[in-house]
N, CA, C and O atoms as CSV, one atom per row, in Angstrom:
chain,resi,resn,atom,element,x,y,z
A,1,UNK,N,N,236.814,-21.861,8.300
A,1,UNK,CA,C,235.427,-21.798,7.854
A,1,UNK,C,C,234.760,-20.579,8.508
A,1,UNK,O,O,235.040,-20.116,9.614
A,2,UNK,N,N,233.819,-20.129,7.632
A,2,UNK,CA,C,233.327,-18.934,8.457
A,2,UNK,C,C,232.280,-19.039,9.028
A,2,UNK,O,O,231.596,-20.007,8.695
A,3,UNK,N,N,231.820,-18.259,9.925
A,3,UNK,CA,C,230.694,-18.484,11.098
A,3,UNK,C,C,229.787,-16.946,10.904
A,3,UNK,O,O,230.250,-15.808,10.835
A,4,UNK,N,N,228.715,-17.280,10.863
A,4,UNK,CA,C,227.551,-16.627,10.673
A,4,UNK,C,C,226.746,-16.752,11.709
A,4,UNK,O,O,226.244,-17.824,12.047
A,5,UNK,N,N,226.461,-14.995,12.636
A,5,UNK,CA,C,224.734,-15.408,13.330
A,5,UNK,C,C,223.966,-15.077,12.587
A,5,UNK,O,O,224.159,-14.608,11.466
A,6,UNK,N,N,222.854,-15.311,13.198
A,6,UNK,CA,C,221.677,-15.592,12.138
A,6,UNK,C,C,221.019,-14.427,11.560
A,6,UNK,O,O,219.898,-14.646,11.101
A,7,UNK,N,N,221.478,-13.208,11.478
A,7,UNK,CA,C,221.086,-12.237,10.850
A,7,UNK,C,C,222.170,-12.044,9.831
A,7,UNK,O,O,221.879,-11.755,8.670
A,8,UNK,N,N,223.307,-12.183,10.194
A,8,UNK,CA,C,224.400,-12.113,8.419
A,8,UNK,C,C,224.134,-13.517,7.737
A,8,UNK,O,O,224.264,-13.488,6.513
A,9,UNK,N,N,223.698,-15.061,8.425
A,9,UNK,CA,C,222.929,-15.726,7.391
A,9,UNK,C,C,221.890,-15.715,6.616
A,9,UNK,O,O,221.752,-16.354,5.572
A,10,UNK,N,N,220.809,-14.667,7.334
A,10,UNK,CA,C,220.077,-14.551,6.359
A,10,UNK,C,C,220.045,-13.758,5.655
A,10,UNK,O,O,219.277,-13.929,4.707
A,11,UNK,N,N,220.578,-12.891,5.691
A,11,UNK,CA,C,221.882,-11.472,4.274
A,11,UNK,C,C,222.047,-12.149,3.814
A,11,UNK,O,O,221.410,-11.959,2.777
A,12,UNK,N,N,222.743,-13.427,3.707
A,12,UNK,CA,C,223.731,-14.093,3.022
A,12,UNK,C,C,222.965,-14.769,1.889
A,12,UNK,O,O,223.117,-14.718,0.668
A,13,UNK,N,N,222.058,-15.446,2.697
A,13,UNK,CA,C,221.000,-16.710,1.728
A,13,UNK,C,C,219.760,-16.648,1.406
A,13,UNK,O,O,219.033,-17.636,1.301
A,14,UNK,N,N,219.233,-14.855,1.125
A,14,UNK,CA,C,218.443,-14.245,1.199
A,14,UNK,C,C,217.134,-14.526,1.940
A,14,UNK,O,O,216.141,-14.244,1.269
A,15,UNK,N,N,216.880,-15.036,3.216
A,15,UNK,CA,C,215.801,-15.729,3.712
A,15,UNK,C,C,215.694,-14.237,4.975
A,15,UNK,O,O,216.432,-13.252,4.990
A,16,UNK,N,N,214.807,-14.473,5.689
A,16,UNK,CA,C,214.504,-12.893,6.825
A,16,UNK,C,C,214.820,-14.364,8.268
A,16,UNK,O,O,214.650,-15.583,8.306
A,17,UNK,N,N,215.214,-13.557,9.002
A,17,UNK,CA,C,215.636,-14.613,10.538
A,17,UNK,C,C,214.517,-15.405,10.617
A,17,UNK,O,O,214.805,-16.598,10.720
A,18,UNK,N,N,213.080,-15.106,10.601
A,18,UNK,CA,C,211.744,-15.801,10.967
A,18,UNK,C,C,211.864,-16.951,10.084
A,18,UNK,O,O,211.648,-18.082,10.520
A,19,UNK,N,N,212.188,-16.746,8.891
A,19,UNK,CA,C,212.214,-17.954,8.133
A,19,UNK,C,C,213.336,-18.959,8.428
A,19,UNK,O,O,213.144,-20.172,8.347
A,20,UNK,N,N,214.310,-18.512,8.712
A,20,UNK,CA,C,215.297,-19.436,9.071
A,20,UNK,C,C,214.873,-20.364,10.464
A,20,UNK,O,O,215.171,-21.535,10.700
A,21,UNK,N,N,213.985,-19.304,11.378
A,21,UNK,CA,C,213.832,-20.370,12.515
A,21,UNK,C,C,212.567,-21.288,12.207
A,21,UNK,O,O,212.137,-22.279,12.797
A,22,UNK,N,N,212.150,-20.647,11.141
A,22,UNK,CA,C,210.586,-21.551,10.805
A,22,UNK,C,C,211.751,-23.172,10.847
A,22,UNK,O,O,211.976,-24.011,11.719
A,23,UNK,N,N,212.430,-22.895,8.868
A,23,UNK,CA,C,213.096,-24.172,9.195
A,23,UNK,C,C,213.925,-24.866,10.512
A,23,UNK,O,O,213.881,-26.090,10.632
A,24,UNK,N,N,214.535,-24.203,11.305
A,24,UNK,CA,C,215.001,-24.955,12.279
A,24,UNK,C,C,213.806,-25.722,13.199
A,24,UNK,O,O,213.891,-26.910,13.510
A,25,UNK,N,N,212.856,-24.985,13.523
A,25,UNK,CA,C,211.588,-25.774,13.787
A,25,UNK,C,C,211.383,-27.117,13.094
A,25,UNK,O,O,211.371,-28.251,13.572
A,26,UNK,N,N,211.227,-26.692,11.855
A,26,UNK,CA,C,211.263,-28.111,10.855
A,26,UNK,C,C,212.059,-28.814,10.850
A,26,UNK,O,O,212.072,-29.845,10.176
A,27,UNK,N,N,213.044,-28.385,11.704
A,27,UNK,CA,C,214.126,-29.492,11.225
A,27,UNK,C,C,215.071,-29.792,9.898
A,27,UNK,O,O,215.607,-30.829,9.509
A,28,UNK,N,N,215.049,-28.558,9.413
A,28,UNK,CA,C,215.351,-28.797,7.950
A,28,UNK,C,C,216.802,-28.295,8.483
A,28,UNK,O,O,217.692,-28.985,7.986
A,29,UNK,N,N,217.131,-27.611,9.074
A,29,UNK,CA,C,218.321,-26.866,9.667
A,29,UNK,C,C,218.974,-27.022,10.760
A,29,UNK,O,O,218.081,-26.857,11.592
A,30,UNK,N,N,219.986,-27.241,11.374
A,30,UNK,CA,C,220.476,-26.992,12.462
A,30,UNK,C,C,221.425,-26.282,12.546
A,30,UNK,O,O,222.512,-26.505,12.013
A,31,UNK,N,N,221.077,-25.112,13.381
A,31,UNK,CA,C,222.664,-24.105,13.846
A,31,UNK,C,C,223.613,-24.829,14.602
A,31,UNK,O,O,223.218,-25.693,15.384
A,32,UNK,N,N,224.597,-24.627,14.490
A,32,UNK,CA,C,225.758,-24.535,15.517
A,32,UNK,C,C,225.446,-23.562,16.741
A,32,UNK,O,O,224.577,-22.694,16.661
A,33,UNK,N,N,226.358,-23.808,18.077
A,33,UNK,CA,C,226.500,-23.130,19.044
A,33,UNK,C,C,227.523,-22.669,19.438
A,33,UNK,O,O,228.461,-23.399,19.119
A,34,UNK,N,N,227.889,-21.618,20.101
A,34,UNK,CA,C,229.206,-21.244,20.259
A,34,UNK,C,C,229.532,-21.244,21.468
A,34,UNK,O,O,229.187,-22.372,21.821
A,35,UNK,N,N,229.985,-20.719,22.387
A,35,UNK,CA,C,230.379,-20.942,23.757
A,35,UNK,C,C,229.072,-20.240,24.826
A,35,UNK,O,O,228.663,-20.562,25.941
A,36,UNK,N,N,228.771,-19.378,24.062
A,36,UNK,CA,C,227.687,-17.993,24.690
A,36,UNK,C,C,226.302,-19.065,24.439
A,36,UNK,O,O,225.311,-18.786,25.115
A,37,UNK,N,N,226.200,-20.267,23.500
A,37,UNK,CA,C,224.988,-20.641,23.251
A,37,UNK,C,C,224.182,-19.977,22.293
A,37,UNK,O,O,223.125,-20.416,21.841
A,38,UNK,N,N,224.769,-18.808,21.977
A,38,UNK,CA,C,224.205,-17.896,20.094
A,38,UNK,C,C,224.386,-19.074,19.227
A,38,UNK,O,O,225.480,-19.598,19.019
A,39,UNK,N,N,223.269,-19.464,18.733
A,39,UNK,CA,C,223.269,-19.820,17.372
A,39,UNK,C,C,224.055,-18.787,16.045
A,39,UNK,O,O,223.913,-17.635,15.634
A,40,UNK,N,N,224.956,-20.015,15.695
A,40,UNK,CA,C,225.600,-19.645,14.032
A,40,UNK,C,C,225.649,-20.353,13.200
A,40,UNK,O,O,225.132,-21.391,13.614
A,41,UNK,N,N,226.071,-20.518,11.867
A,41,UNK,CA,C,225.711,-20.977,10.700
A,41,UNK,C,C,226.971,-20.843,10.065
A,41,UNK,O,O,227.542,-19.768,10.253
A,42,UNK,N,N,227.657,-21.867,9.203
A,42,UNK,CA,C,228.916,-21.787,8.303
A,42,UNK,C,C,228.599,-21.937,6.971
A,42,UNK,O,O,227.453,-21.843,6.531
A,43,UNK,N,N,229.627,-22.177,6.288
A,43,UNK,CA,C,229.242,-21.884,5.206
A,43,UNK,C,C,228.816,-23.502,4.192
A,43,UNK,O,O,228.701,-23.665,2.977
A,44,UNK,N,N,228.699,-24.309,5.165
A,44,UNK,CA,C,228.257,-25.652,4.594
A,44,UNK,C,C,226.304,-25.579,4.874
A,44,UNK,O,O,225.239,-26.160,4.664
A,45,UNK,N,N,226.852,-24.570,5.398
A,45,UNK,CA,C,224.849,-24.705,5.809
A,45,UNK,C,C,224.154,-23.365,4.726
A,45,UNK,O,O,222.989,-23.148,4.391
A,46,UNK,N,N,225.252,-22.749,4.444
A,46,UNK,CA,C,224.966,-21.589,3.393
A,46,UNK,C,C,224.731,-22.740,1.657
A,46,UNK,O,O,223.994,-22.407,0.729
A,47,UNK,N,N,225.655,-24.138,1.697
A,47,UNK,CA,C,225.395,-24.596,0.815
A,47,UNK,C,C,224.080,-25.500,0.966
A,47,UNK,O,O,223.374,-25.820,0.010
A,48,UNK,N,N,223.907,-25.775,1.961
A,48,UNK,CA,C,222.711,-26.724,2.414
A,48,UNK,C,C,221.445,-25.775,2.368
A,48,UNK,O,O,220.629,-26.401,3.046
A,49,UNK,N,N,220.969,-24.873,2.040
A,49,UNK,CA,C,219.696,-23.728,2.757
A,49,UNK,C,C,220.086,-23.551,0.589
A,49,UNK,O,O,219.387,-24.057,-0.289
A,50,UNK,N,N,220.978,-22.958,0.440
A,50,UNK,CA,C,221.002,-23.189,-1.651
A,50,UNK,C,C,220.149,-24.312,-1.735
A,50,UNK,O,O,219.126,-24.290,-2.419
A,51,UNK,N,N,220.496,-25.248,-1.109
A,51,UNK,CA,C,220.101,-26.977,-1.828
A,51,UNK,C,C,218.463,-26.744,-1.449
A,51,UNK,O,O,217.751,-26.389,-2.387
A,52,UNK,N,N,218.029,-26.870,-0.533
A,52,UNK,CA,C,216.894,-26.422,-0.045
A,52,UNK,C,C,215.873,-25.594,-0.562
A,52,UNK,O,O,214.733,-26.028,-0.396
A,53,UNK,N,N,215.996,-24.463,-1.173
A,53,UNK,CA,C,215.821,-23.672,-2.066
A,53,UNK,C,C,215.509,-24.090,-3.004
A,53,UNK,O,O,214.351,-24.170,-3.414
A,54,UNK,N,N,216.578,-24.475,-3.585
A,54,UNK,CA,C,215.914,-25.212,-4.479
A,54,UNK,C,C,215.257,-26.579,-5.007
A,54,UNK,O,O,215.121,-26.999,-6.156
A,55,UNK,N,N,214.920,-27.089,-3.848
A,55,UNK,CA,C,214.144,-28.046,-3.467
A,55,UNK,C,C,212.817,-27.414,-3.676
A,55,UNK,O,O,211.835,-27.917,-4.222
A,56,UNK,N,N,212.948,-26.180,-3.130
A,56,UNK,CA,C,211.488,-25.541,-3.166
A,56,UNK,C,C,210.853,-24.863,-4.259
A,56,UNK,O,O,209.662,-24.752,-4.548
A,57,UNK,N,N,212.023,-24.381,-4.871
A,57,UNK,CA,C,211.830,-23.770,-6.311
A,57,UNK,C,C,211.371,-24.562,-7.423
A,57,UNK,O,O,211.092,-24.213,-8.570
A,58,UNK,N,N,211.337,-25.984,-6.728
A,58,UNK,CA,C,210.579,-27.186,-7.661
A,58,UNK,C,C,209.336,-27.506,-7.585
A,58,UNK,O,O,208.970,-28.413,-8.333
A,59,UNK,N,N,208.454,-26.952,-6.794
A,59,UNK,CA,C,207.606,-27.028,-6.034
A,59,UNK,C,C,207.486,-28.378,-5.156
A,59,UNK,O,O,206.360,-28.842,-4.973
A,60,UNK,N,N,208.544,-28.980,-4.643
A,60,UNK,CA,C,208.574,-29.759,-3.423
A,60,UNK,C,C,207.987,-29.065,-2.364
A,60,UNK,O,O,208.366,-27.957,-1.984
A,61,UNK,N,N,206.698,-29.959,-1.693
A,61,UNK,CA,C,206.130,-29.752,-0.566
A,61,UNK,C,C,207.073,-29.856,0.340
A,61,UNK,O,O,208.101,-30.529,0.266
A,62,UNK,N,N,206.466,-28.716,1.787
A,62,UNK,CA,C,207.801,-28.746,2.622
A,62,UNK,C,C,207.606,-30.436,3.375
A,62,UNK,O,O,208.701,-30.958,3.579
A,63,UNK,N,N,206.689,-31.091,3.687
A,63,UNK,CA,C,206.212,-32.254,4.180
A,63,UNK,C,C,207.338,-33.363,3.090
A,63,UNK,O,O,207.802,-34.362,3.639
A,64,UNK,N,N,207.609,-33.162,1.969
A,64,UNK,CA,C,208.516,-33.877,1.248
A,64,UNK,C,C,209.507,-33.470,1.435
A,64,UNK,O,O,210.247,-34.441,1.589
A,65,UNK,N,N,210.291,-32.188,1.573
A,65,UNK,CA,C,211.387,-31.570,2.445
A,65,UNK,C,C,211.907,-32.160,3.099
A,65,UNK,O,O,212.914,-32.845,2.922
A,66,UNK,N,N,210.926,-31.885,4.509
A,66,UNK,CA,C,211.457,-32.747,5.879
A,66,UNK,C,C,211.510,-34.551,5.800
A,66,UNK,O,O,212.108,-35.273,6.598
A,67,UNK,N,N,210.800,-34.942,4.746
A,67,UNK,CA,C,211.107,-36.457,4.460
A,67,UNK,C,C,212.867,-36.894,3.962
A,67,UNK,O,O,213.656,-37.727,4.409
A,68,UNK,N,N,212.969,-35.819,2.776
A,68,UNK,CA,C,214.174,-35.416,2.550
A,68,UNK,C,C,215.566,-35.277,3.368
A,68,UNK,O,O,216.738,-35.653,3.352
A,69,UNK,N,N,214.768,-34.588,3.996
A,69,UNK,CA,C,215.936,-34.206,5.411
A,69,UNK,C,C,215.818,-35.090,6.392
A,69,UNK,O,O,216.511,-34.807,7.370
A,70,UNK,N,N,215.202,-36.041,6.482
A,70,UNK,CA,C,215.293,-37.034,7.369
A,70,UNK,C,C,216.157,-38.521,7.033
A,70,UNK,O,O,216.816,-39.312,7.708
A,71,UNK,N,N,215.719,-38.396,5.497
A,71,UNK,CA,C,216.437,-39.760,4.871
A,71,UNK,C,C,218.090,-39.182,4.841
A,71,UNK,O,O,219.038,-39.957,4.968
A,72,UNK,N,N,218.212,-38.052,4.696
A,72,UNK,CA,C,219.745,-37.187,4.712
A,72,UNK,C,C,220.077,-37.731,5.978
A,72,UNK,O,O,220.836,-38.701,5.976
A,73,UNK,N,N,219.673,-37.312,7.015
A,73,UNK,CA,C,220.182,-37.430,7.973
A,73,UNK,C,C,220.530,-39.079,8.456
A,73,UNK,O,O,221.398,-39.394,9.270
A,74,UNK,N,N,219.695,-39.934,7.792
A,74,UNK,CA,C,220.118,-41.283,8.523
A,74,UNK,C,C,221.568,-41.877,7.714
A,74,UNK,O,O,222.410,-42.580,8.273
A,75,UNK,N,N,221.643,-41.347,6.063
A,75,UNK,CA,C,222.953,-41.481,5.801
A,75,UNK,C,C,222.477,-42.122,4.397
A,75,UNK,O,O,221.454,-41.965,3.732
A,76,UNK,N,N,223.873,-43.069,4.180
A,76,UNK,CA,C,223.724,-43.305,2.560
A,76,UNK,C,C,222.996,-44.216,2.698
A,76,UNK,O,O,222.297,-44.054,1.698
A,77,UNK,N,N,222.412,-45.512,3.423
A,77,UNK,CA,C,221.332,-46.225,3.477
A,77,UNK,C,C,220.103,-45.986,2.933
A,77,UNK,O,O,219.170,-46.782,2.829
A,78,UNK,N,N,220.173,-44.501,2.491
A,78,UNK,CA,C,218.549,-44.043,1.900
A,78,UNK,C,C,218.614,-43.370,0.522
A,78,UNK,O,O,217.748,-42.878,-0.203
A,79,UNK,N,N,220.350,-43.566,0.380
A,79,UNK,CA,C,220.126,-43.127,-1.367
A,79,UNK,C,C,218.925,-43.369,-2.271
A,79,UNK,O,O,218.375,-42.467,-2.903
A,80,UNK,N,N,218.461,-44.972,-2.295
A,80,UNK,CA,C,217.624,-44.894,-3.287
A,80,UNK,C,C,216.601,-44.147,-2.770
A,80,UNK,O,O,216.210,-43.346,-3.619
A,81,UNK,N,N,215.836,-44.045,-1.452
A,81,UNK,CA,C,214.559,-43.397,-1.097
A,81,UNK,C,C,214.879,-42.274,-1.608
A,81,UNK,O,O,214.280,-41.903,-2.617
A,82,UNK,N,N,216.058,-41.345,-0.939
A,82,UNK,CA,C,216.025,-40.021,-1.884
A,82,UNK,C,C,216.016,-39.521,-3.506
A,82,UNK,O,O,215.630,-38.587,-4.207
A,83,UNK,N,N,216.689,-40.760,-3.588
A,83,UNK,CA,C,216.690,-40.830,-5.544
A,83,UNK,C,C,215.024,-40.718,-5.753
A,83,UNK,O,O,214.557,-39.973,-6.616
A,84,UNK,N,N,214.100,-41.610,-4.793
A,84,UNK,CA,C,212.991,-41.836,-5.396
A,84,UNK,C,C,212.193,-40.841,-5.350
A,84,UNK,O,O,211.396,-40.674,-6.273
A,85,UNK,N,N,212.241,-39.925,-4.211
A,85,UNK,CA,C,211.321,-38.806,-4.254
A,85,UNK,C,C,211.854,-37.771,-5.045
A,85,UNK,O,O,211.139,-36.997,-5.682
A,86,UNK,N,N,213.151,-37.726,-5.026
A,86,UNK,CA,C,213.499,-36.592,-5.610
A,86,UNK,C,C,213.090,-36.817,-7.672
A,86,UNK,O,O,213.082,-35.953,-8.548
A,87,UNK,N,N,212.809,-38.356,-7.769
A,87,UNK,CA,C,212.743,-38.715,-9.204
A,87,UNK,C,C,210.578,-37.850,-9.135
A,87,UNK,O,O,209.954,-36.985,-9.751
A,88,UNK,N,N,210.361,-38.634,-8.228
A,88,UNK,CA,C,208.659,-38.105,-7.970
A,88,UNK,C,C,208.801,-36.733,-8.161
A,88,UNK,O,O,208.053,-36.332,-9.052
A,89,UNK,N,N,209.551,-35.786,-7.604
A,89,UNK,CA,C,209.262,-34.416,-7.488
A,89,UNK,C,C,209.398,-33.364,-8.885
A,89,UNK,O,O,209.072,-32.233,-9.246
A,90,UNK,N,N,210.367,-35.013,-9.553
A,90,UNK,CA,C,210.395,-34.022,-10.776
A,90,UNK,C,C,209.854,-34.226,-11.906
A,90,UNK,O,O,209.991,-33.449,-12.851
A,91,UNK,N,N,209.101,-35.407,-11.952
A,91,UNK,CA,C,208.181,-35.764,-12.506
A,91,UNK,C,C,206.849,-34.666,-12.390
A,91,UNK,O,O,206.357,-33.964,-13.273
A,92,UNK,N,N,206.624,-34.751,-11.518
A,92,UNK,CA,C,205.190,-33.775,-10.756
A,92,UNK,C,C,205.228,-31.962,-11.557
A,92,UNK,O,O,204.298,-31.309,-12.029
A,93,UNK,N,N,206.899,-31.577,-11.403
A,93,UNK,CA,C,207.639,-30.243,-11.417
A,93,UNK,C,C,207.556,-30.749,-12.938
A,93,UNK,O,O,206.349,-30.753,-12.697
A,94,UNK,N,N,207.644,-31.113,-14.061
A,94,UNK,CA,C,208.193,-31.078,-15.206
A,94,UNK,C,C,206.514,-31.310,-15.786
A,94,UNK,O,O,206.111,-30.647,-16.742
A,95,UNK,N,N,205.852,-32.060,-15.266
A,95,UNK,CA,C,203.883,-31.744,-15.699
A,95,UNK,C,C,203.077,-30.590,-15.247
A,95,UNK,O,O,201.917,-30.338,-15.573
A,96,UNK,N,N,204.101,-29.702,-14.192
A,96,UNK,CA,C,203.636,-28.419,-13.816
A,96,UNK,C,C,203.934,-27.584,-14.894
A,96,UNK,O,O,203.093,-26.845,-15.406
A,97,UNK,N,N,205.431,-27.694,-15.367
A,97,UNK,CA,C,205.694,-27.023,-16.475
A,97,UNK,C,C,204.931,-26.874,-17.705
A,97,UNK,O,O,204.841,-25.806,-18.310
A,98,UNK,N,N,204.243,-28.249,-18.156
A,98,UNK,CA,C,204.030,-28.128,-19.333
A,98,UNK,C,C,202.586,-27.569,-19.036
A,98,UNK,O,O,202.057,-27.119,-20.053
A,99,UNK,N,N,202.021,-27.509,-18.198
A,99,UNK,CA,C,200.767,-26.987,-18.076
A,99,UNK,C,C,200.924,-25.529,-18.220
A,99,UNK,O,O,200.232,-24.863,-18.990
A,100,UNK,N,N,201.874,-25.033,-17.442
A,100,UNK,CA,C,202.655,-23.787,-17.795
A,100,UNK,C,C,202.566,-23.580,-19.013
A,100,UNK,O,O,202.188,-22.490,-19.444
A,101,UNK,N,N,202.881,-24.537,-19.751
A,101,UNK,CA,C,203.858,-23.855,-21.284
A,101,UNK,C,C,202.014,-23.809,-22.211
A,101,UNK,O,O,201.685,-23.110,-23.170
A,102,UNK,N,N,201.144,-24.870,-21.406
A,102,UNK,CA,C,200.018,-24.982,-22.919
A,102,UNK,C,C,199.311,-23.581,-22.543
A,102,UNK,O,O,198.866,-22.802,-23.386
A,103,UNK,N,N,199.272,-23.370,-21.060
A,103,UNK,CA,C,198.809,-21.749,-20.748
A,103,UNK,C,C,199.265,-20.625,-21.574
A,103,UNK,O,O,198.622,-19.750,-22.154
A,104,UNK,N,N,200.506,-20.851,-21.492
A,104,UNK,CA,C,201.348,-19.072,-22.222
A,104,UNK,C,C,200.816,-19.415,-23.668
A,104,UNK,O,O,200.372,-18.538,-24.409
A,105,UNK,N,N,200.903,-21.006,-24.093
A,105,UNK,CA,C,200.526,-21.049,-25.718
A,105,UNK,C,C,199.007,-20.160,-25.969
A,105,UNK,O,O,198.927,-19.140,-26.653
A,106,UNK,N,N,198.022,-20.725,-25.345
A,106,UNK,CA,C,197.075,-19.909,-25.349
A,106,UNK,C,C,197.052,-18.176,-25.227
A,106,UNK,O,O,196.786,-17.386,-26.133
A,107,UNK,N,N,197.413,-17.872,-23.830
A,107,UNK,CA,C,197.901,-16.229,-23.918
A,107,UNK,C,C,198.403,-15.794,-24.972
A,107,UNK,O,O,197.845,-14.905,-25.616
A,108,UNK,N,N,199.681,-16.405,-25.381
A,108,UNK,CA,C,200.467,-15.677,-26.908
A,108,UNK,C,C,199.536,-15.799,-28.032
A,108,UNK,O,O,200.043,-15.566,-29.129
A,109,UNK,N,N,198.303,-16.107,-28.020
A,109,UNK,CA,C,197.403,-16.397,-29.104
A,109,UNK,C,C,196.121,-15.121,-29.481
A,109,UNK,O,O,195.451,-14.761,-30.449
A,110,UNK,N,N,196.342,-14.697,-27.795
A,110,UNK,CA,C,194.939,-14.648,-27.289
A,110,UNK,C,C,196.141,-12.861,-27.794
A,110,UNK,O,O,195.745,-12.012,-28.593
A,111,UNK,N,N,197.153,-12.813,-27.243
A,111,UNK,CA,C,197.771,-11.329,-27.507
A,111,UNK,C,C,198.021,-11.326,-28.888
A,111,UNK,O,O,197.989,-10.149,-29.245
A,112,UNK,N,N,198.289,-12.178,-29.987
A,112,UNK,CA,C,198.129,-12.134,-31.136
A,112,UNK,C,C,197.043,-11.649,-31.705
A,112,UNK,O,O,197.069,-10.728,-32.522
A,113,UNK,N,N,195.998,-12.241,-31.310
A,113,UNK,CA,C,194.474,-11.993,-31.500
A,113,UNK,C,C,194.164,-10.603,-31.893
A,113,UNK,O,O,193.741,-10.103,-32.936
A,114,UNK,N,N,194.608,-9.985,-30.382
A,114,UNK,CA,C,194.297,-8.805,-30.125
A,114,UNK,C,C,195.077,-8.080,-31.310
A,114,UNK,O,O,194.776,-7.015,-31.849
A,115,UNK,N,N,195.845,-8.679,-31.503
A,115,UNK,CA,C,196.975,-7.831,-32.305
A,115,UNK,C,C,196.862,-7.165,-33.944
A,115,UNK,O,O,197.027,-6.098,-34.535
A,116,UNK,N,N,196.432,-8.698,-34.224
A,116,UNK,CA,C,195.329,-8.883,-35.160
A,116,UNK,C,C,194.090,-7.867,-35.702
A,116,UNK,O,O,194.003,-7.240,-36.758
A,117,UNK,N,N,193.237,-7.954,-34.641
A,117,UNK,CA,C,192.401,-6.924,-34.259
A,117,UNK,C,C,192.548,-5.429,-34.063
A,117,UNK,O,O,191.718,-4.530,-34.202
A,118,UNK,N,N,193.698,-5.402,-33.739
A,118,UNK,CA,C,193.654,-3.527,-33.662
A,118,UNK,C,C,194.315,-3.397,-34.982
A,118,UNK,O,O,194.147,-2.269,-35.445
A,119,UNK,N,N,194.969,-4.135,-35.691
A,119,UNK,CA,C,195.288,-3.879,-37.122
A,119,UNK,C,C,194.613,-4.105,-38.129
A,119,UNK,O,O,194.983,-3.765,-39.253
A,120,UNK,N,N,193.103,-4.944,-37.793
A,120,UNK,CA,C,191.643,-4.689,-38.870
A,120,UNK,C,C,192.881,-5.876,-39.238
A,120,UNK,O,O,193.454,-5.392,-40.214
A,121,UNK,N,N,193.518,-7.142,-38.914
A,121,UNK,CA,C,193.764,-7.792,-40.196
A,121,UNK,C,C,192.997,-9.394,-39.762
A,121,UNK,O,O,193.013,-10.419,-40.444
A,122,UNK,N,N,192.432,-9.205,-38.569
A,122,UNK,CA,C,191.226,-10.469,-37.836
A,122,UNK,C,C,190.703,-9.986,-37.948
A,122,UNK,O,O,190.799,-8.758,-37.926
A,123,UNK,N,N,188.914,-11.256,-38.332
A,123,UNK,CA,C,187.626,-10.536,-37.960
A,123,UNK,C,C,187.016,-11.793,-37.391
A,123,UNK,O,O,185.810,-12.039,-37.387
A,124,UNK,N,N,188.131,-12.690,-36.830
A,124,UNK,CA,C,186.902,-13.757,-36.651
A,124,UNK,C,C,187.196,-13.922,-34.588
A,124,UNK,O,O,187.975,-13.430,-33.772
A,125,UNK,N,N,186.034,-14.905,-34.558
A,125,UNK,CA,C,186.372,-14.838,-32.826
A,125,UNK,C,C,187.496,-15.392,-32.387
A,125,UNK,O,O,188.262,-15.872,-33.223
A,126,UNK,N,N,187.803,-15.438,-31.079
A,126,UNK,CA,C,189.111,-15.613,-30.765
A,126,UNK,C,C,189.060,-17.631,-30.610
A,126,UNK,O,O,190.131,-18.237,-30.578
A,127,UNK,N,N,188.121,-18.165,-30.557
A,127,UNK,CA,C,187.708,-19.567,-30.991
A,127,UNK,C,C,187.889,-20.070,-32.333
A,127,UNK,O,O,188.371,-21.108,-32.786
A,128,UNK,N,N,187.299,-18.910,-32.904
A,128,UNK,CA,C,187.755,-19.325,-34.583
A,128,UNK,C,C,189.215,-19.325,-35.046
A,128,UNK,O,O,189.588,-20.301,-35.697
A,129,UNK,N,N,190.004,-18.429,-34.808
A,129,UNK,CA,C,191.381,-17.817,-34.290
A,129,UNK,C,C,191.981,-19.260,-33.944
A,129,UNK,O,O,192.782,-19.821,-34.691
A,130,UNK,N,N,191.684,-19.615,-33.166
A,130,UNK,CA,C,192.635,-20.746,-31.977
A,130,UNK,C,C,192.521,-22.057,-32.999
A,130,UNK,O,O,193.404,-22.914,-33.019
A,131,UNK,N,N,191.463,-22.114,-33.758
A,131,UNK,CA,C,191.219,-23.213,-34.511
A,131,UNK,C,C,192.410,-23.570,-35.778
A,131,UNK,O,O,192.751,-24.642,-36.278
A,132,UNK,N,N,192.841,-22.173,-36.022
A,132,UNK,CA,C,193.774,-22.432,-37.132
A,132,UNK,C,C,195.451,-23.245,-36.522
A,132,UNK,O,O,196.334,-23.397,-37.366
A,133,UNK,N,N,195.723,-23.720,-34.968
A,133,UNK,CA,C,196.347,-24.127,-34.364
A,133,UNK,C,C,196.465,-25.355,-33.808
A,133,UNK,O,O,197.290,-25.689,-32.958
A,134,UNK,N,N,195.629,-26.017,-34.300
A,134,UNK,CA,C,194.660,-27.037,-33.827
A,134,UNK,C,C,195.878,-27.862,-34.743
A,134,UNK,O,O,195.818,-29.083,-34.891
């Protein structure tokens, strides 16, 4: 297995060292030690800091994170708790989306509009416009 200090881990898992010790603070992480007491990192923690990531890329609060990483750590006794937040997070993440999606609907309307308009083939307001979508 390979061993990483903490500057070729964070090359590796694109994060800057500060961030990596933020999480070890949090607890979301733990390095290994080597004989010298340097913190290193293998490549199960290169898959664990991925997982993490994208924990975050869901917009999971880090406060739900470290809940995360705590029910991890006590073992399979907390499958369902983790099933459950992780079911919450994506519930929350999938109504973020669609708020997302009714936004761009509007924008792509609003750049139509315009589009409309510099080609003299709209003359009405961009309310009147939106109405034919309704």
């Amino acid at each position: 297995m390979n061993q990483y200090s903490i500057g070729e881990f964070a090359e590796k898992v694109g994060l800057t060292t500060y961030t990596l010790r933020y999480y070890e603070k949090q607890n979301l992480i733990v390095p290994k030690r080597d004989e010298n007491d340097r913190r290193y990192y293998d490549d199960q923690d290169v898959k664990w800091i991925g997982f993490i990531l994208h924990l975050k890329g869901t917009g999971m609060l880090m406060s739900e994170i470290q809940d995360y990483v705590a029910l991890r750590k006590v073992g399979d006794s907390t499958i369902e708790a983790r099933k459950d937040l992780l079911q919450q997070v994506k519930k929350r993440s999938l109504a973020e989306i669609e708020e997302r999606q009714s936004h761009l609907e509007i924008l792509s309307h609003k750049i139509d509009w315009y589009d409309g308009k510099l080609d003299h083939q709209v003359d009405e307001s961009f309310e009147e416009y939106l109405k034919r979508f309704e």
